[in-house]
N, C-alpha and C positions, 0 to 999 in steps of 0.2 A: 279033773277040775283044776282051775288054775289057781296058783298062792302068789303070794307078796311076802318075802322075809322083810322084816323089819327090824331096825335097831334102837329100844327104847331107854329112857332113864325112867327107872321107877323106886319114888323116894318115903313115899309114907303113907297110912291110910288113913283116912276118915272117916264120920259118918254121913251116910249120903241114904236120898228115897228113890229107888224105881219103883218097882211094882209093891214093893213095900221097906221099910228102915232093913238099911245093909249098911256094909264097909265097902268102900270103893277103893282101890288105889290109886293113887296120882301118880300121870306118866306124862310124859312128852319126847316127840323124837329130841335120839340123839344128837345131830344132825343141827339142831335146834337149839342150844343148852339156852339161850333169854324167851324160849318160849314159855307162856303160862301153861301151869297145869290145867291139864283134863284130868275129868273124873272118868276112871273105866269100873264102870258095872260088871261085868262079866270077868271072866278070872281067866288064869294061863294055863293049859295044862301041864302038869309035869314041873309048876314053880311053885315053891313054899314062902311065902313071906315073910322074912323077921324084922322084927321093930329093930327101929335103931340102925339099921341097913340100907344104904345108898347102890342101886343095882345098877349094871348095863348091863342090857337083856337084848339076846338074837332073837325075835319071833318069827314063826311062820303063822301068817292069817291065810285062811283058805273062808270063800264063802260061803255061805249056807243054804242049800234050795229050801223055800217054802219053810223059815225058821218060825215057832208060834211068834204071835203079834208083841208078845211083852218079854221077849228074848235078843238077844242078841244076831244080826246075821250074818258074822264074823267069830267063827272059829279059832282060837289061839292056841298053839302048843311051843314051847318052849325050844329051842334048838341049841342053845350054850348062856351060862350066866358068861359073860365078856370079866368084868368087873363087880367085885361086892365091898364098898366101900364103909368104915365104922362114921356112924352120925352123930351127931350132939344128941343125948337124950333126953 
């Protein structure tokens, strides 16, 4: 099945609703740095998040066949933190 690496900045979380009250993290391509944040619902495999931490993150997305309806259908696992930078807290 074919993947997409990706290069993400991901800077803090919030509280966000899919299927029901979560934390989302805010990301936006690297590539990008005056893009607005997205909220991503679904999580990284293989990445821990800590508060107060400014990332740049290698992903690889791969698709999902046939993901259930209130899932995600884009797979993420982690391939290298690039950069972990200290935030204002």
């Amino acid at each position: 099945m074919p993947y997409v690496l990706r290069k993400i900045i991901a800077d803090h979380q919030v509280d966000c609703v899919g299927v029901a009250p979560q934390s989302c993290l805010l990301t936006k391509p690297a590539e990008q740095a005056n893009a607005d944040w997205e909220y991503r619902y679904s999580g990284i495999e293989g990445f821990d998040f800590e508060p107060n931490y400014e990332y740049t993150l290698l992903i690889k997305n791969t698709p999902i066949s046939n993901p259930p309806a209130d899932a995600s259908s884009i797979h993420s696992t982690l391939i290298k933190v690039i950069e972990k930078r200290k935030t204002k807290s």
